[in-house]
Backbone bond lengths (Angstrom), bond angles and torsions (degrees), N, CA, C in turn:
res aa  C-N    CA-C-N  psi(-1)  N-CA   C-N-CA  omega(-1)  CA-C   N-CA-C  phi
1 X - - - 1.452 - - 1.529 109.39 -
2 X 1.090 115.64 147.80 1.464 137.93 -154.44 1.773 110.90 -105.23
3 X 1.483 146.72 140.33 1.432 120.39 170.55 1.503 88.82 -112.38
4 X 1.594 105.40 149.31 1.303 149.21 175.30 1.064 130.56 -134.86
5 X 1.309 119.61 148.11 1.297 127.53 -164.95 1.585 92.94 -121.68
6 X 1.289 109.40 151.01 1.557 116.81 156.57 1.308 124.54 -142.39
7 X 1.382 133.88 144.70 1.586 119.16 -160.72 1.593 74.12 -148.55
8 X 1.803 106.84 128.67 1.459 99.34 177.25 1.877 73.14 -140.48
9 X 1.468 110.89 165.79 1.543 148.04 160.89 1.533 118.50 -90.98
10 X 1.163 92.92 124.60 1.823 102.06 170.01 1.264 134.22 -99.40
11 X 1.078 155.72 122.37 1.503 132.17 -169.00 1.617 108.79 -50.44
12 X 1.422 124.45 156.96 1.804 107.14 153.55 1.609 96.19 -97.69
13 X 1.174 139.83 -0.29 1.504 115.74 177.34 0.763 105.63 -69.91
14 X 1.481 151.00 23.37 1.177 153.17 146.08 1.143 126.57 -71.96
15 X 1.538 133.40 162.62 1.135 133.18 174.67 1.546 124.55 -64.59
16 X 1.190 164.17 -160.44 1.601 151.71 167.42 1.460 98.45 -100.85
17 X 1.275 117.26 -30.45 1.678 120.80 178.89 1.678 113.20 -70.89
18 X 1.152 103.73 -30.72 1.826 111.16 -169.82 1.414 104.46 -92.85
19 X 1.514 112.62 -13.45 1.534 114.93 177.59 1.849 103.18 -97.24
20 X 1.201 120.58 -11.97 1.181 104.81 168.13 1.557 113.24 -96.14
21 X 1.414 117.01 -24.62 1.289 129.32 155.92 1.843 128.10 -20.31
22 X 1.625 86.68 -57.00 1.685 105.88 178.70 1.483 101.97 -81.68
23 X 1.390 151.33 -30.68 0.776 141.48 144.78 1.588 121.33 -50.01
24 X 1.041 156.11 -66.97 1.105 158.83 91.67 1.839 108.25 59.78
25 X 1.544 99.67 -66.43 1.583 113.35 177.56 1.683 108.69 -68.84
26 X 0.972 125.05 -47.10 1.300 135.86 -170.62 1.998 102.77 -75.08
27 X 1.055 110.40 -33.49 1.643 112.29 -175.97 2.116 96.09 -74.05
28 X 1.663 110.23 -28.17 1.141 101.81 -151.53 1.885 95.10 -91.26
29 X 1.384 101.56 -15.72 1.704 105.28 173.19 1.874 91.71 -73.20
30 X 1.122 138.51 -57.61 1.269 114.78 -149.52 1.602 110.28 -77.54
31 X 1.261 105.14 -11.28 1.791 119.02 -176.75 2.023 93.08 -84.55
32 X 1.183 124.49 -38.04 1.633 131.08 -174.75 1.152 118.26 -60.26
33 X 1.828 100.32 -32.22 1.560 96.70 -164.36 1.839 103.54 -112.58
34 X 1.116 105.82 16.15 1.527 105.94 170.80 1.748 106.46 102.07
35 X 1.240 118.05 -1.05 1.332 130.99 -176.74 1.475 103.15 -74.33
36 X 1.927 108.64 159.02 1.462 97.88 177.05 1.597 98.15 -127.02
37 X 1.444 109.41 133.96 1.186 115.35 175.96 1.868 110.27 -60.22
38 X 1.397 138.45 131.41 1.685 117.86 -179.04 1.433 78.88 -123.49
39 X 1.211 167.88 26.42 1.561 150.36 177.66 1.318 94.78 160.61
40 X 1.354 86.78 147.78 1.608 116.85 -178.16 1.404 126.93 -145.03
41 X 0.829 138.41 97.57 1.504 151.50 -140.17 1.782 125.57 -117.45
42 X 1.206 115.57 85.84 1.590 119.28 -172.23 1.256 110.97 -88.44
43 X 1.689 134.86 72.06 1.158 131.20 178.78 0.897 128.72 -65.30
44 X 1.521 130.13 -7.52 1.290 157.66 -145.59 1.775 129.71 -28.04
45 X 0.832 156.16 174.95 1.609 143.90 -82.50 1.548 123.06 -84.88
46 X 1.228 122.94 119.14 1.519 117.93 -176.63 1.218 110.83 -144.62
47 X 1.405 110.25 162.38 1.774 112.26 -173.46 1.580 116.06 -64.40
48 X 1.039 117.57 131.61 1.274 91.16 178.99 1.911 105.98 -77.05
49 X 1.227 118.41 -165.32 1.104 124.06 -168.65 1.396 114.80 -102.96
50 X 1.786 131.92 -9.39 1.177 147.29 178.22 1.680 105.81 -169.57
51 X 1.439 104.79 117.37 1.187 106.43 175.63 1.562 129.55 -22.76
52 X 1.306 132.15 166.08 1.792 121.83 -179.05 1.527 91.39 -164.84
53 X 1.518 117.63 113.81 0.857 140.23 -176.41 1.982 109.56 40.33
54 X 1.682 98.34 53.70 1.394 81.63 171.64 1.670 108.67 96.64
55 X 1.567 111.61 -44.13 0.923 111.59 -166.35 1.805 114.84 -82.10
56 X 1.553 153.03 157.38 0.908 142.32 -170.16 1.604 115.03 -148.52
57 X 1.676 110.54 9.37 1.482 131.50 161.90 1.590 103.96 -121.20
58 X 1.070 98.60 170.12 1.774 117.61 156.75 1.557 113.12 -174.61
59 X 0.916 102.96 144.39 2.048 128.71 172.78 1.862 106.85 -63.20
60 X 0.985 111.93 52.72 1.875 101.97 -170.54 1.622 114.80 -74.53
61 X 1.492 110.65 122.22 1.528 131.78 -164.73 1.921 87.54 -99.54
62 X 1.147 101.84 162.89 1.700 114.85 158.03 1.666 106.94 -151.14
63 X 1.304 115.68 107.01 1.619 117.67 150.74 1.405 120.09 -89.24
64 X 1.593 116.60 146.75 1.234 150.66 118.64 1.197 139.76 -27.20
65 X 1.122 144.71 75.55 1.343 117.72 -177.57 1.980 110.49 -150.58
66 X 0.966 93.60 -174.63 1.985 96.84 -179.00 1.562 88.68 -113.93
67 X 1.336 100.11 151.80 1.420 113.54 -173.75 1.814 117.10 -176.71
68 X 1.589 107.53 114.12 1.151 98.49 174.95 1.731 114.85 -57.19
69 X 1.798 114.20 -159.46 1.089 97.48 179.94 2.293 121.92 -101.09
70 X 1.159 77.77 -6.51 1.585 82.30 164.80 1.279 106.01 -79.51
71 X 1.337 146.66 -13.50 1.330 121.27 -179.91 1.322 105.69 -80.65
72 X 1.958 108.34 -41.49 1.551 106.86 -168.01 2.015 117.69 -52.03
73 X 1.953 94.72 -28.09 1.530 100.96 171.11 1.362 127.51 -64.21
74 X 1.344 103.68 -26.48 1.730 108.04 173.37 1.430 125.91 -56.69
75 X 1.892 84.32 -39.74 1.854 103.28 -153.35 1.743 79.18 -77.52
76 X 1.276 131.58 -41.07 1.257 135.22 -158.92 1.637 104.33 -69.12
77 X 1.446 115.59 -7.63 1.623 123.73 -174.21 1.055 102.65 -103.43
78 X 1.653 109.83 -45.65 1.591 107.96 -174.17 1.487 104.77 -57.11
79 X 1.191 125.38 -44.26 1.469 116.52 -150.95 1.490 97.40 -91.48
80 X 1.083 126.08 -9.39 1.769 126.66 173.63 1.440 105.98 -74.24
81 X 1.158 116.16 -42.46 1.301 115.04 177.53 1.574 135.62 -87.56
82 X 1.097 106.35 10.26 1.607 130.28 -151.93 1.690 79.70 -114.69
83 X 1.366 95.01 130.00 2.009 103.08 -172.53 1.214 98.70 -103.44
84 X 1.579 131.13 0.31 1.353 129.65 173.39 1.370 136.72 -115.85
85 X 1.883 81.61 11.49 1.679 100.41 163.86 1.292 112.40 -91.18
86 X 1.269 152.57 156.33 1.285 151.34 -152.28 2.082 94.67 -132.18
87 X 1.436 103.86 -34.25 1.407 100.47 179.52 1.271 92.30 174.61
88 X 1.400 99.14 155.82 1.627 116.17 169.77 1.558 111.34 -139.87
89 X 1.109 78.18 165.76 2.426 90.91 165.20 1.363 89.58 -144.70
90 X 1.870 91.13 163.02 1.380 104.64 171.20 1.418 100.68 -146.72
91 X 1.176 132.97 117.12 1.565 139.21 -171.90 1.607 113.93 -118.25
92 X 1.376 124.78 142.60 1.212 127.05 160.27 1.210 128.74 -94.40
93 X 1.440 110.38 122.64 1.699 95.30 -167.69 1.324 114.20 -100.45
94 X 1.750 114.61 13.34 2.149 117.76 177.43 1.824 82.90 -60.13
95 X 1.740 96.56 142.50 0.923 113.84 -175.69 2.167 93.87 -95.43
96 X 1.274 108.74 159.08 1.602 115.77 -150.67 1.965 88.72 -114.42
């Protein structure tokens, strides 16, 4: 297993319940697929720096966790498809 970082954006036109929600979904893929959550990070609401689709806030989370590489592809699907993520990354931090 591999460590990774992930730092994804939430909309705030959302409700406070539906933004912990999407967090929530994404913690429950890395716990599903045998992954271990190690940090969890609620930095929560700031401007972003150039609007994104309109939008000119976001809710930004950062996890921790170990993860082979099919999970990192999931988490990398979930959040593509998720209309209330605004953006994500996903980085490995094993040093090479």
């Amino acid at each position: 297993m591999n460590k990774y970082e992930m730092m994804f954006i939430v909309k705030t036109t959302i409700d406070e319940g539906a933004i912990k929600s999407v967090a929530e979904n994404l913690k429950s893929v890395i716990t599903s697929m045998k992954g271990e959550l190690t940090e969890e990070k609620e930095i929560g609401n700031k401007k972003l720096a150039y609007p994104i689709n309109k939008e000119i806030t976001g809710f930004y989370y950062v996890f921790n966790f170990n993860a082979n590489n099919e999970l990192v592809a999931e988490l990398d699907r979930k959040a593509k498809i998720d209309e209330n993520i605004i953006r994500h990354m996903i980085i490995s931090l094993d040093e090479e």
